[in-house]
N, CA, C and O atoms as a CHARMM CRD file, in Angstrom:
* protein
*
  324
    1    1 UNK  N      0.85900  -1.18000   0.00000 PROA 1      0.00000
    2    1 UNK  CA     0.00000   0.00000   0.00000 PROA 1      0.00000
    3    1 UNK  C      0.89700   1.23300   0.00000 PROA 1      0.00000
    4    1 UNK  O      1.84800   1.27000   0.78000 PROA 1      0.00000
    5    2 UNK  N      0.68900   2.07700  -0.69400 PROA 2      0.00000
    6    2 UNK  CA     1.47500   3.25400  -0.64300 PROA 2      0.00000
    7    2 UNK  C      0.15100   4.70600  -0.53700 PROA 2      0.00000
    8    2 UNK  O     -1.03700   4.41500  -0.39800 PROA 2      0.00000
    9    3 UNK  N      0.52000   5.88600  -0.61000 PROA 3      0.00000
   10    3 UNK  CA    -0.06500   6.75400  -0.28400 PROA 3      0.00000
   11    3 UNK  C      1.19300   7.78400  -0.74200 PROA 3      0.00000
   12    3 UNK  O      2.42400   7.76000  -0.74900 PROA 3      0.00000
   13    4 UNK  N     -0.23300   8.98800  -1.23500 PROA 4      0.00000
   14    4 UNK  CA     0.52600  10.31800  -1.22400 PROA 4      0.00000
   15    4 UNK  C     -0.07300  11.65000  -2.02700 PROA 4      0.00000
   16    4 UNK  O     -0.65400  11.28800  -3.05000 PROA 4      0.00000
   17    5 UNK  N     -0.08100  12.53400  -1.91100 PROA 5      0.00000
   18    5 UNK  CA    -0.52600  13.36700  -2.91800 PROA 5      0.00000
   19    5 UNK  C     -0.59500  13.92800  -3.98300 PROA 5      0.00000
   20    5 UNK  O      0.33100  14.56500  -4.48600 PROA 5      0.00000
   21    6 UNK  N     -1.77000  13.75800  -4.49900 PROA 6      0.00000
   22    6 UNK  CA    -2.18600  13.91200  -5.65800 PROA 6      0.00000
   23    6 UNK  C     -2.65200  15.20700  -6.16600 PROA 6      0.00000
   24    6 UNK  O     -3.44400  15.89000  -5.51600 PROA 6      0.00000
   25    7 UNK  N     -2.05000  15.67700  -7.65000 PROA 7      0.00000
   26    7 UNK  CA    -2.12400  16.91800  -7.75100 PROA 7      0.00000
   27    7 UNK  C     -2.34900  18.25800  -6.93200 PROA 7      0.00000
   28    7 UNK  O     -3.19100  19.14600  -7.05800 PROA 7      0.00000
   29    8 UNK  N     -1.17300  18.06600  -5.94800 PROA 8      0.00000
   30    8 UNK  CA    -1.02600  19.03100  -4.61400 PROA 8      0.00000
   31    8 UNK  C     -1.95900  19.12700  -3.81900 PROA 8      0.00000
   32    8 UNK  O     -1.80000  19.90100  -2.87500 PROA 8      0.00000
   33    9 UNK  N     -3.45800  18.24700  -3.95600 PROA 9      0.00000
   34    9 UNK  CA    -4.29400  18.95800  -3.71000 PROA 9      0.00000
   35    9 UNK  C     -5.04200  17.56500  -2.70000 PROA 9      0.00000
   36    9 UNK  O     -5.69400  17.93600  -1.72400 PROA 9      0.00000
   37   10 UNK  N     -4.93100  16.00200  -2.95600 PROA 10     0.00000
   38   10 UNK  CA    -5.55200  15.27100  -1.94100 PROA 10     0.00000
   39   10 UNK  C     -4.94300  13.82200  -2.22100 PROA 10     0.00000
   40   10 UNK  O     -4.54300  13.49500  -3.33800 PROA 10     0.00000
   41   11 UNK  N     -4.91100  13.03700  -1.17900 PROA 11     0.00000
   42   11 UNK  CA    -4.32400  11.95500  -0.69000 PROA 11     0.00000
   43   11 UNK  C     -4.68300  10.72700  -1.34100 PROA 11     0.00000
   44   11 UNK  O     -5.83000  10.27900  -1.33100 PROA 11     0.00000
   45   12 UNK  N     -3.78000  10.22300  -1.86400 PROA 12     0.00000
   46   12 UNK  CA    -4.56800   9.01400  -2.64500 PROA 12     0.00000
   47   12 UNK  C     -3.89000   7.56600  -2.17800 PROA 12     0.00000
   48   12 UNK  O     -2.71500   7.46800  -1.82700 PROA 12     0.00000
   49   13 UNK  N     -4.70500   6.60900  -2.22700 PROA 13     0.00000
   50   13 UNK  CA    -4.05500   5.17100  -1.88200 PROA 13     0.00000
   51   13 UNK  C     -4.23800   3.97800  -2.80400 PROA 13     0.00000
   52   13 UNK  O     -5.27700   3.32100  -2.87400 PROA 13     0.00000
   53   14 UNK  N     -2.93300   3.72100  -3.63200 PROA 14     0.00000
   54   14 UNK  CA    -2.34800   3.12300  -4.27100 PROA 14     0.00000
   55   14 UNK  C     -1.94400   1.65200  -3.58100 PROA 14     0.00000
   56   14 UNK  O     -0.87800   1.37900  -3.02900 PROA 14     0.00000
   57   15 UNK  N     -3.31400   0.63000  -3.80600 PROA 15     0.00000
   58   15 UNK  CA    -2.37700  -1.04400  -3.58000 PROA 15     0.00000
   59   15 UNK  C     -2.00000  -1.60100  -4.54600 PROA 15     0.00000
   60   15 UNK  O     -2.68700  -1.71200  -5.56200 PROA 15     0.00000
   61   16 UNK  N     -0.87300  -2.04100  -4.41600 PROA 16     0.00000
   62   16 UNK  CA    -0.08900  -3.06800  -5.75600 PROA 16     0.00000
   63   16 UNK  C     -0.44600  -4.46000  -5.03800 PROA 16     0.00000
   64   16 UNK  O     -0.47200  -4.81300  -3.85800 PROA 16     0.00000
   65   17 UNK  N     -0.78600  -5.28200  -6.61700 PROA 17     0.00000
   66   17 UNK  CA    -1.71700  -6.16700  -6.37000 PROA 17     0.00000
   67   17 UNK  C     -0.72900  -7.60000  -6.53800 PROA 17     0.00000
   68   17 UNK  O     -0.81200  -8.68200  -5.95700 PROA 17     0.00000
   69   18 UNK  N      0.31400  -7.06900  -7.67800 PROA 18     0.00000
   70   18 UNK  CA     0.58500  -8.34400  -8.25100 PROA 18     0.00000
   71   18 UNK  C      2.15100  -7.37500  -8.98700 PROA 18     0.00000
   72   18 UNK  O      2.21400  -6.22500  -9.41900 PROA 18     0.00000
   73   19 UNK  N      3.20100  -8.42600  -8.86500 PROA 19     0.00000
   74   19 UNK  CA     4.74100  -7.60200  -9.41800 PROA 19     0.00000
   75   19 UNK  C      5.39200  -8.82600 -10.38700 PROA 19     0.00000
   76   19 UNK  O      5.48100 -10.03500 -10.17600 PROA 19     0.00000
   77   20 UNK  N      5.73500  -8.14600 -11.33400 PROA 20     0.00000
   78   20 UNK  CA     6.52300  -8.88300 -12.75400 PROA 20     0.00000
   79   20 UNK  C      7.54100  -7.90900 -12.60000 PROA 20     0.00000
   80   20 UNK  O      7.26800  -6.74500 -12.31000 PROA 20     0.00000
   81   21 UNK  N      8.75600  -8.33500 -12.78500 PROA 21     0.00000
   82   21 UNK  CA     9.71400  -7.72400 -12.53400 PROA 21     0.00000
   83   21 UNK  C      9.78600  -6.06200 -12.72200 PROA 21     0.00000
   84   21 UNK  O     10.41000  -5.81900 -11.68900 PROA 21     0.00000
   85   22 UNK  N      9.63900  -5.17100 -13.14200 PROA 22     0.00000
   86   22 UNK  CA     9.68500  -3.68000 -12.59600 PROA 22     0.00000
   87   22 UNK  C      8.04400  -3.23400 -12.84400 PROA 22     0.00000
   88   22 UNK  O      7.68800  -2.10400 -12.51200 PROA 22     0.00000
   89   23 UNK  N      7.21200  -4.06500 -13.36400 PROA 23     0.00000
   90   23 UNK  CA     5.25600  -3.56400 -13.77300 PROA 23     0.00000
   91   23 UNK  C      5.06700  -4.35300 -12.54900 PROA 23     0.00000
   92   23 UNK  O      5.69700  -5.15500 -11.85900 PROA 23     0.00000
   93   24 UNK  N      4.10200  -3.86300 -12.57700 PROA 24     0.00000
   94   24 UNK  CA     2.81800  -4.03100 -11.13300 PROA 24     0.00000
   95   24 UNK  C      1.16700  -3.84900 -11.46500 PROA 24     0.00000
   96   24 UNK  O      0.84000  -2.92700 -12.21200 PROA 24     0.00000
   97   25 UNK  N      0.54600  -4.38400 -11.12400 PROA 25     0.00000
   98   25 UNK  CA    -0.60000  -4.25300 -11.25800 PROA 25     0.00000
   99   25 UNK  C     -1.64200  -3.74200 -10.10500 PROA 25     0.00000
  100   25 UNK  O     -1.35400  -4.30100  -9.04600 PROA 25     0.00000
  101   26 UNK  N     -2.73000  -2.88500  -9.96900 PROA 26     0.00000
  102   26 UNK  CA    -3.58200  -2.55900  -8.73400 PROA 26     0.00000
  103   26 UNK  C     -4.30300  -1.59200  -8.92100 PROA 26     0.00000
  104   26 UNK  O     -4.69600  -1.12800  -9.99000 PROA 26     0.00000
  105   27 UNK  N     -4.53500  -1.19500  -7.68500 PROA 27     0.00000
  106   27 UNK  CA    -6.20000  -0.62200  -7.27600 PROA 27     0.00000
  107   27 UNK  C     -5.43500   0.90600  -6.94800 PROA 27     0.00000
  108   27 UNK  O     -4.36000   1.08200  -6.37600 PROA 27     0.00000
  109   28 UNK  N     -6.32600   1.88400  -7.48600 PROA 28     0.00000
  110   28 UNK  CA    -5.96000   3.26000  -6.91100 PROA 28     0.00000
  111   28 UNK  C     -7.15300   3.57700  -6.46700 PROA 28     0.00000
  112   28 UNK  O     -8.11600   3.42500  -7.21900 PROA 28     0.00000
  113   29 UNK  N     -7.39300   4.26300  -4.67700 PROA 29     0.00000
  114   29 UNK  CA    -8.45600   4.57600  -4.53800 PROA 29     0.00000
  115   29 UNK  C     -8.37200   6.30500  -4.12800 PROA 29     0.00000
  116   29 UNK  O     -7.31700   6.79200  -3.72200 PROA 29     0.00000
  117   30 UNK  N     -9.47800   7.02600  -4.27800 PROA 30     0.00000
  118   30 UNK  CA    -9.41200   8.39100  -4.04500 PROA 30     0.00000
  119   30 UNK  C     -9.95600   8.74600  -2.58000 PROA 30     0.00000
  120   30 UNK  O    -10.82000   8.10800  -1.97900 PROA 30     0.00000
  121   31 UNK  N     -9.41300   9.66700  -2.20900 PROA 31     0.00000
  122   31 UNK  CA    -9.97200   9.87300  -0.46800 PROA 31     0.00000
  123   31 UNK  C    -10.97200  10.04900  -0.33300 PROA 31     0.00000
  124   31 UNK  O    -11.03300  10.52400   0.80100 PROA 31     0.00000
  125   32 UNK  N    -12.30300   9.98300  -0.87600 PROA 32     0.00000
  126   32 UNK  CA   -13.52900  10.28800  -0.65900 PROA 32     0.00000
  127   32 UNK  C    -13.99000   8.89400  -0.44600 PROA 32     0.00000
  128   32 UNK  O    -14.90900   8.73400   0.35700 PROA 32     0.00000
  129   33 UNK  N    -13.41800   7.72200  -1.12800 PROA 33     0.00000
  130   33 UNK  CA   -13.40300   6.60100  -0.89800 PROA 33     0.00000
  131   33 UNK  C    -14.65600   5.59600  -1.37900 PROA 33     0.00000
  132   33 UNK  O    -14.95800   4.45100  -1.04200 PROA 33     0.00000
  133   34 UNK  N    -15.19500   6.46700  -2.24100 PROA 34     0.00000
  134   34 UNK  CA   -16.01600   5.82000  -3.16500 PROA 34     0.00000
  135   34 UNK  C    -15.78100   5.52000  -4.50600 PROA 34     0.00000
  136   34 UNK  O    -16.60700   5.12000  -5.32700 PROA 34     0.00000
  137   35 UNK  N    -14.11300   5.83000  -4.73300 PROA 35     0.00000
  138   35 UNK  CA   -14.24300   5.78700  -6.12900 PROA 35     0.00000
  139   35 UNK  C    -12.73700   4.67500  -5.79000 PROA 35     0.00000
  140   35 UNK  O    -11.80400   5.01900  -5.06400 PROA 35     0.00000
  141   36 UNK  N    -12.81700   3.55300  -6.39600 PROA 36     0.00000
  142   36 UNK  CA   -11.90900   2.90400  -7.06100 PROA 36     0.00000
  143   36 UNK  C    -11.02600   2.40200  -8.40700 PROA 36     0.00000
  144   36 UNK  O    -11.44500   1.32100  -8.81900 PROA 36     0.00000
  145   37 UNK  N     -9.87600   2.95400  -9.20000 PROA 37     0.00000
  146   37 UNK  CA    -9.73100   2.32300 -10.61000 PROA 37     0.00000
  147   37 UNK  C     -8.82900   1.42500 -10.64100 PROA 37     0.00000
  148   37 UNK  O     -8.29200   1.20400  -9.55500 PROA 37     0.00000
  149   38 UNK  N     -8.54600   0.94600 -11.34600 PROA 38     0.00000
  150   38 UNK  CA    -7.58200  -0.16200 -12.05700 PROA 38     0.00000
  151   38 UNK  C     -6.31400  -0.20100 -12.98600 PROA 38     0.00000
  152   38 UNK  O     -6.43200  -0.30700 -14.20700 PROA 38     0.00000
  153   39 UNK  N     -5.16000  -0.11600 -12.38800 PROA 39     0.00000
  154   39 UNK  CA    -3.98400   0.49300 -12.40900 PROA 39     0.00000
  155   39 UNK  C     -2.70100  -0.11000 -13.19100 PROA 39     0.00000
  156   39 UNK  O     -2.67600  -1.29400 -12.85400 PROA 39     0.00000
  157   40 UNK  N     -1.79800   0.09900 -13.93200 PROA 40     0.00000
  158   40 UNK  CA    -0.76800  -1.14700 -14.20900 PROA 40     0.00000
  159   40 UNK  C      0.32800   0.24300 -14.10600 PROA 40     0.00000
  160   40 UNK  O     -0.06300   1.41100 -14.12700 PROA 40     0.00000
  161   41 UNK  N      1.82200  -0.20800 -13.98700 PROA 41     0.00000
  162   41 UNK  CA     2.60000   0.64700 -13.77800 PROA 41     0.00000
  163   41 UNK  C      3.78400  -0.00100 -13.72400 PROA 41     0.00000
  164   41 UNK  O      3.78900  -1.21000 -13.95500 PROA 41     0.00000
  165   42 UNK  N      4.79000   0.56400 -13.46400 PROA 42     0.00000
  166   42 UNK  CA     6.03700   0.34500 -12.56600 PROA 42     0.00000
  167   42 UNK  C      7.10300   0.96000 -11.80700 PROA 42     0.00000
  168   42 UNK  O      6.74100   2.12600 -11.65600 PROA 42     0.00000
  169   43 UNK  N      8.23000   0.79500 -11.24700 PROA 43     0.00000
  170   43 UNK  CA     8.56000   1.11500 -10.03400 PROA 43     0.00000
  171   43 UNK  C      9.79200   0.93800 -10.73600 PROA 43     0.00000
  172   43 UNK  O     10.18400   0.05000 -11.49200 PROA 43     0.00000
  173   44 UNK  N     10.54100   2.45800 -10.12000 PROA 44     0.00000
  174   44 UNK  CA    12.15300   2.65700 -10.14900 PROA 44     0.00000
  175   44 UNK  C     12.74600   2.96000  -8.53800 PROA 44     0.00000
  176   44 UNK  O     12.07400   3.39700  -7.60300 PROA 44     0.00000
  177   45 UNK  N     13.87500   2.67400  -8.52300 PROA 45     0.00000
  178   45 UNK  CA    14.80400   2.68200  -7.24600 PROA 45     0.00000
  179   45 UNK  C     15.02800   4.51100  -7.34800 PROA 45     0.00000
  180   45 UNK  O     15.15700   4.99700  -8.47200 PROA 45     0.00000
  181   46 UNK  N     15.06000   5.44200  -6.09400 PROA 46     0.00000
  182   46 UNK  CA    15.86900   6.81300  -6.32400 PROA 46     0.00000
  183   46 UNK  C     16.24400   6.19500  -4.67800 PROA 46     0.00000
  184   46 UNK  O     15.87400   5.22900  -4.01000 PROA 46     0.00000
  185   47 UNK  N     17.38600   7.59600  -4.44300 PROA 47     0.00000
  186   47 UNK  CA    17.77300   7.73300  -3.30100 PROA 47     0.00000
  187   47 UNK  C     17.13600   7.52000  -2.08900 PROA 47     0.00000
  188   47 UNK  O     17.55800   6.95600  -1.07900 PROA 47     0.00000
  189   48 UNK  N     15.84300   8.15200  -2.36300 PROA 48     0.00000
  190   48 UNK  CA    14.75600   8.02800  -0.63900 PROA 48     0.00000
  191   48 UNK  C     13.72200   7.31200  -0.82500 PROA 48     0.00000
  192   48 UNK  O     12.65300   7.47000  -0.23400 PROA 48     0.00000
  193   49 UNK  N     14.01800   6.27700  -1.85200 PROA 49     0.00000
  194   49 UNK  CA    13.01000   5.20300  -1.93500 PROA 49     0.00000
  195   49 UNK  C     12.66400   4.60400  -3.03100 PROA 49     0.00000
  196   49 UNK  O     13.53400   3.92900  -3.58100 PROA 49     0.00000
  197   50 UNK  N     11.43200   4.67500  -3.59500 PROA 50     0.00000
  198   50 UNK  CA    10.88100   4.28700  -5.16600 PROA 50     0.00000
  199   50 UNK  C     10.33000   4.81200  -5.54300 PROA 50     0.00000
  200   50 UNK  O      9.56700   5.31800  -4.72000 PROA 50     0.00000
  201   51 UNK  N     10.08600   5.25600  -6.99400 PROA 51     0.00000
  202   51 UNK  CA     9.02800   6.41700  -7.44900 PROA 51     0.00000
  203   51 UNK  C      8.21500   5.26600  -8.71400 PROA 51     0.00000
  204   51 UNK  O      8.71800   4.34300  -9.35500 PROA 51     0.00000
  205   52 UNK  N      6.95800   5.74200  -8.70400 PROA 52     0.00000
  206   52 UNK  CA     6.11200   4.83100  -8.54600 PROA 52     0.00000
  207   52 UNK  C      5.30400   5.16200 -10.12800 PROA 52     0.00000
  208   52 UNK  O      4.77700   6.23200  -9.82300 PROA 52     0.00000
  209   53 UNK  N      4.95200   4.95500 -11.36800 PROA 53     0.00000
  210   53 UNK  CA     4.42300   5.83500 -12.43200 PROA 53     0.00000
  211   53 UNK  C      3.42900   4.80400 -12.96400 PROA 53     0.00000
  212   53 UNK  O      3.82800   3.82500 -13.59300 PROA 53     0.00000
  213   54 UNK  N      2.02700   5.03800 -12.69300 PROA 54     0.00000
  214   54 UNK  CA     0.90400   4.45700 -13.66500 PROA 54     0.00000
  215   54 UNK  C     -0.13700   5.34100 -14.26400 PROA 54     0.00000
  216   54 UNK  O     -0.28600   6.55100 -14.09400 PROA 54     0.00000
  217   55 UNK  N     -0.95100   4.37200 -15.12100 PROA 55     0.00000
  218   55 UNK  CA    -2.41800   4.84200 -15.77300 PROA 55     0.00000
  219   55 UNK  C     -3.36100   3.98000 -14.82500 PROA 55     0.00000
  220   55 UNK  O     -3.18300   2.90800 -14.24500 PROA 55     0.00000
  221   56 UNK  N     -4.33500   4.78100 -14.88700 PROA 56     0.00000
  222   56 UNK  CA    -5.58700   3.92000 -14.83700 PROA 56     0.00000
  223   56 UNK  C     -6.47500   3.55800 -16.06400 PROA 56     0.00000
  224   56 UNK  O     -6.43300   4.09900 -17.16900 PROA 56     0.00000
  225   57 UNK  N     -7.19600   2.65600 -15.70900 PROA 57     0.00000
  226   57 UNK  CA    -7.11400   1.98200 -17.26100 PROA 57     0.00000
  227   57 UNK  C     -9.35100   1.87700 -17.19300 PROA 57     0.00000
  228   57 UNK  O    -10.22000   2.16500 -18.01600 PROA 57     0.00000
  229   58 UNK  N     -9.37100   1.50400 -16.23100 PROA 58     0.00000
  230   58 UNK  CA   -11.12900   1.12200 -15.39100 PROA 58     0.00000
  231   58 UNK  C    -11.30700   1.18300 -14.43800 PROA 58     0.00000
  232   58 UNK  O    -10.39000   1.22700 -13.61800 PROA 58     0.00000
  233   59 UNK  N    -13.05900   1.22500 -13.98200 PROA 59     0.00000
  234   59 UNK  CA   -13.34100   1.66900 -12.44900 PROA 59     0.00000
  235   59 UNK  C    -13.05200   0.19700 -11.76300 PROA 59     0.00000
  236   59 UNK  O    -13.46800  -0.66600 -12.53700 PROA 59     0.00000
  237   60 UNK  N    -12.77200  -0.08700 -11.18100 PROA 60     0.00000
  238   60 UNK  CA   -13.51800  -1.29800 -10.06500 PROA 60     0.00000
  239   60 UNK  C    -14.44300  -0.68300  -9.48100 PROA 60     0.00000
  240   60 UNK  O    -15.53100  -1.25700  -9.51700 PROA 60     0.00000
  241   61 UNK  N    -14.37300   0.92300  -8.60400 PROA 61     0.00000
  242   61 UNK  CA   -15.94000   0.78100  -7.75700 PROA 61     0.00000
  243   61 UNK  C    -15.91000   1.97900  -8.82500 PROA 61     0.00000
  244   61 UNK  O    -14.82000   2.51100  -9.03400 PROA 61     0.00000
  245   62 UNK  N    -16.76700   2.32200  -9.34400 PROA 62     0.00000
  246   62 UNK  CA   -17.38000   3.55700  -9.31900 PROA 62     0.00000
  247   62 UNK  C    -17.98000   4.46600  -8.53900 PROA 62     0.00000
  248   62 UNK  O    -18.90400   4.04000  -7.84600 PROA 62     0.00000
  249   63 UNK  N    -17.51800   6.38300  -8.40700 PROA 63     0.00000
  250   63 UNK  CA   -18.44300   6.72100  -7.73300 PROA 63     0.00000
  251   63 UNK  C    -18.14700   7.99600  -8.27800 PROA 63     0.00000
  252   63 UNK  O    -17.86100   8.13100  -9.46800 PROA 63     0.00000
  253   64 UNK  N    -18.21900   9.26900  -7.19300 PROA 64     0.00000
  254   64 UNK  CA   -18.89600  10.53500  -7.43100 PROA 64     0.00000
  255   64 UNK  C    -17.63000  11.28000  -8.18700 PROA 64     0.00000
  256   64 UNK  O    -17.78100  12.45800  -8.50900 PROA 64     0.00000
  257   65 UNK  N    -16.72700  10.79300  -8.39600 PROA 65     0.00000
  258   65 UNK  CA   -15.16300  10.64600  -9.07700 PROA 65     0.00000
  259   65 UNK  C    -14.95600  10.79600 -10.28600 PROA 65     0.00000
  260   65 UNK  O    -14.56300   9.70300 -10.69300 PROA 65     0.00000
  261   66 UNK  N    -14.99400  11.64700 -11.26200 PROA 66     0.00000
  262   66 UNK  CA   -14.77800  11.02700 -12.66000 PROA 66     0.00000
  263   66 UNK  C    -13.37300  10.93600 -12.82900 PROA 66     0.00000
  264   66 UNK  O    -12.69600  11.72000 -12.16400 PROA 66     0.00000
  265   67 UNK  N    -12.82100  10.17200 -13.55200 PROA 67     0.00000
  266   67 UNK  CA   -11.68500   9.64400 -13.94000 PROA 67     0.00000
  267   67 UNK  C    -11.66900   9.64400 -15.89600 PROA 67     0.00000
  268   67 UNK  O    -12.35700   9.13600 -16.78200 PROA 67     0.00000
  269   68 UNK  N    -10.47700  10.51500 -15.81500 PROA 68     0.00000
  270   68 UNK  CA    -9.80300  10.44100 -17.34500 PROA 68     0.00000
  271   68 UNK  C     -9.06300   9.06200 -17.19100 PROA 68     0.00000
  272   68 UNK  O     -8.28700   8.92800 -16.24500 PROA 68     0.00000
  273   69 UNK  N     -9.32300   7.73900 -18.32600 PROA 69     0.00000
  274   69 UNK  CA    -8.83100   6.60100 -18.13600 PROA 69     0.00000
  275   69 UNK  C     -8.08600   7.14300 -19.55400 PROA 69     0.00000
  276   69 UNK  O     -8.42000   7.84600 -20.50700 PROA 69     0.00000
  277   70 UNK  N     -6.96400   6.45400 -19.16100 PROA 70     0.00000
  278   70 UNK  CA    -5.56900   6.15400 -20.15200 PROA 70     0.00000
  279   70 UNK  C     -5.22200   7.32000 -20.41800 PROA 70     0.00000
  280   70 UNK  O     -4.68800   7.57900 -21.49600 PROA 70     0.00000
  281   71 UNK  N     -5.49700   8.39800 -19.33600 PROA 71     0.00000
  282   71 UNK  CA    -4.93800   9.80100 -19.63900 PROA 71     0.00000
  283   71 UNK  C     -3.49200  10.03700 -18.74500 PROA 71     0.00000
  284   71 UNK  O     -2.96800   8.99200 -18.36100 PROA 71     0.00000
  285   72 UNK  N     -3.05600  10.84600 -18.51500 PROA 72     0.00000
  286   72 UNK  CA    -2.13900  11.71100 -17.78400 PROA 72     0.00000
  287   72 UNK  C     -1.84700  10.36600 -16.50700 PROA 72     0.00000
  288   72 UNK  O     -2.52100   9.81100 -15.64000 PROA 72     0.00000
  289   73 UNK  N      0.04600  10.26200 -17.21000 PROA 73     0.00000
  290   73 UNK  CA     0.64200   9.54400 -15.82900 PROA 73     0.00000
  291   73 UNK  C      0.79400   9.78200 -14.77000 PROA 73     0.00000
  292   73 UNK  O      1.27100  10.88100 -14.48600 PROA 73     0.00000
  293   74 UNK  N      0.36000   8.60200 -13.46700 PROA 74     0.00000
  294   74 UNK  CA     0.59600   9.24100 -12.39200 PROA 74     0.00000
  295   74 UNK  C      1.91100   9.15700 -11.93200 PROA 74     0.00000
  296   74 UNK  O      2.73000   8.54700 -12.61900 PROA 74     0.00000
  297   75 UNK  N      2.32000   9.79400 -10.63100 PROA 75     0.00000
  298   75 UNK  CA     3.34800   9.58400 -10.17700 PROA 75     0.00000
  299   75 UNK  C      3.25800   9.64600  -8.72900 PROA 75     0.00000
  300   75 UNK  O      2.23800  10.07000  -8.18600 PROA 75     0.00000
  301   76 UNK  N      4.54000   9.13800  -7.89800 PROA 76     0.00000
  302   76 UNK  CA     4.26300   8.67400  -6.70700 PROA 76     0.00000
  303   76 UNK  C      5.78600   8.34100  -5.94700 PROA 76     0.00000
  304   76 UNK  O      6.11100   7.18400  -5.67900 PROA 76     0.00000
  305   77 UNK  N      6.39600   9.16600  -5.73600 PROA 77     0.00000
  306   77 UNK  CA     7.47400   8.97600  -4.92100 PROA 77     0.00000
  307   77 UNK  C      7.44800   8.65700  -3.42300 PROA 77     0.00000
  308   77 UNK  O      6.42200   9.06000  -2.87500 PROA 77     0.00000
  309   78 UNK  N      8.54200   7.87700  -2.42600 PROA 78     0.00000
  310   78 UNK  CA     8.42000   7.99800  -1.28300 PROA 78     0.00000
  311   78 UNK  C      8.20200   6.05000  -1.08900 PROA 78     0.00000
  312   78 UNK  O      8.14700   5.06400  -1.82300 PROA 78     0.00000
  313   79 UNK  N      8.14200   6.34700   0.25000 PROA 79     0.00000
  314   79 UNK  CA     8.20000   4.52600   0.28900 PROA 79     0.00000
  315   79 UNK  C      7.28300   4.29400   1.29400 PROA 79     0.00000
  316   79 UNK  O      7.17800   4.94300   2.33500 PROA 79     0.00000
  317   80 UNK  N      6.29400   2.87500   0.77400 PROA 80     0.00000
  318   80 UNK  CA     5.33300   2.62000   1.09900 PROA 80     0.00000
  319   80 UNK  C      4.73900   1.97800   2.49500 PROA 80     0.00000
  320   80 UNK  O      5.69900   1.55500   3.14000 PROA 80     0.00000
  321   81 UNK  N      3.90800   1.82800   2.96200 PROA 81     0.00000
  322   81 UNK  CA     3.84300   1.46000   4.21300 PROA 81     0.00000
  323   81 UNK  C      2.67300  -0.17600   4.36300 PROA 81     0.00000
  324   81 UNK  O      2.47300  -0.69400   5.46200 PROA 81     0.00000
């Protein structure tokens, strides 16, 4: 599970579900916590940890959330808990 902020502006939680050597697969959920999507990505080594870069691709939950799918990469530095 990782966590962190999203477009300066609110907290998001990122579980990786499943790892092939540097892709990952999982769930991104938004802090309002009704909205869930469906994630593939992968993970580089930096100095203070791993920085983290996916799309979302589909909802798993849907909710009051809209989501641009296969738009704008995310990103996600810092190490996970």
């Amino acid at each position: 599970m990782w966590s962190g902020t999203y477009d300066g502006r609110f907290t998001i939680e990122l579980r990786i579900d499943s790892w092939s050597g540097r892709h990952f697969t999982g769930t991104m959920t938004y802090p309002d916590g009704d909205t869930t999507t469906r994630v593939t990505g992968t993970a580089e080594g930096e100095a203070d940890g791993v920085r983290l870069t996916w799309n979302e691709h589909e909802y798993v939950i849907p909710g009051e959330r809209e989501v641009e799918f296969d738009g704008p990469t995310r990103r996600l530095s810092g190490n996970g808990s």
